[in-house]
N, C-alpha and C positions, 0 to 999 in steps of 0.2 A: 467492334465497338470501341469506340477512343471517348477520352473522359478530357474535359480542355478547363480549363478556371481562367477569365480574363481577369490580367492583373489587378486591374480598378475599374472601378466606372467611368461614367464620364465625367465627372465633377472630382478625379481622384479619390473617392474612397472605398475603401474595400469591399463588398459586397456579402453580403449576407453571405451565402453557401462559403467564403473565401474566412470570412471569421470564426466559421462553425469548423470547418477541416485545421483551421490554424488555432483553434483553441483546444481542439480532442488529441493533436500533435502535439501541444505541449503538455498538456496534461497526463497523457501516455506516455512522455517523455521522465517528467517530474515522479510521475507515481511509480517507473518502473527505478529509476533511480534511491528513490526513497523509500523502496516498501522493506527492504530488510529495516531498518528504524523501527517500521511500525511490528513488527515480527519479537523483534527484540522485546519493544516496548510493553508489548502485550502478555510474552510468557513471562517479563518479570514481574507486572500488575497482577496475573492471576493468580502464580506463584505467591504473591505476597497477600490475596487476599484471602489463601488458606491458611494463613499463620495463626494463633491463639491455643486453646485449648482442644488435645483430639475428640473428634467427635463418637469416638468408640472407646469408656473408659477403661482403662487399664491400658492401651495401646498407645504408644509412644507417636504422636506427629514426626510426617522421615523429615530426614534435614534437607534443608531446599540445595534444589538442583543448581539454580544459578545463582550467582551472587558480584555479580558486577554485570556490564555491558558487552565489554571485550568477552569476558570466558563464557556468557551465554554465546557472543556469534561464536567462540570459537566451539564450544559444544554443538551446538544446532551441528554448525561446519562439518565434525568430526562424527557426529551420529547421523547426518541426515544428509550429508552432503553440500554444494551449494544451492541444491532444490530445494530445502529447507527455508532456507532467507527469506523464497517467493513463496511460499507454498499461502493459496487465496487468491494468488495475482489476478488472476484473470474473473475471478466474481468481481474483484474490487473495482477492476478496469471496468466490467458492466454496468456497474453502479456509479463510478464519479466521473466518469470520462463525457457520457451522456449529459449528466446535471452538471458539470462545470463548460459545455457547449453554449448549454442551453441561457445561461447564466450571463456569461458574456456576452451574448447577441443581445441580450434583453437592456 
């Protein structure tokens, strides 16, 4: 079974199936680049939006784990490896790599 994509059509432009594989390529490109950002981004949002008052009186709130960018990648790094950074990759790619195909053709 061979798989063939003609480079354009006949009037030069690219063709539907040609912008569908060249949008989910770049976009699996972009997200596999960028996903440690969102990694990051995410345990320090959450982290932060346990801060206030413990929810158990008398118990002291622990002191947060991360407190910049660098030393969170460098912790994830150092607890979890560099599978950490990505860890979700691949539901993420499920989910945007399809809808940003789909997007561009339209």
């Amino acid at each position: 079974m061979s798989f063939h994509l003609e480079l354009h059509t006949e009037d030069g432009e690219l063709s539907n199936s040609q912008i569908l594989v060249c949008s989910a390529v770049a976009k699996t490109v972009a997200s596999i680049t960028t996903y440690p950002h969102e990694v990051i981004r995410t345990r320090l949002q959450i982290q932060k939006s346990f801060k206030g008052p413990s929810p158990i009186p008398g118990i002291p709130q622990p002191r947060p784990q991360y407190t910049g960018i660098l030393q969170t990648a460098a912790l994830i790094t150092q607890e979890e490896a560099w599978r950490g950074l990505y860890k979700g990759l691949s539901i993420n790619l499920i989910r945007t790599v399809p809808n940003s195909a789909v997007t561009l053709l339209t």
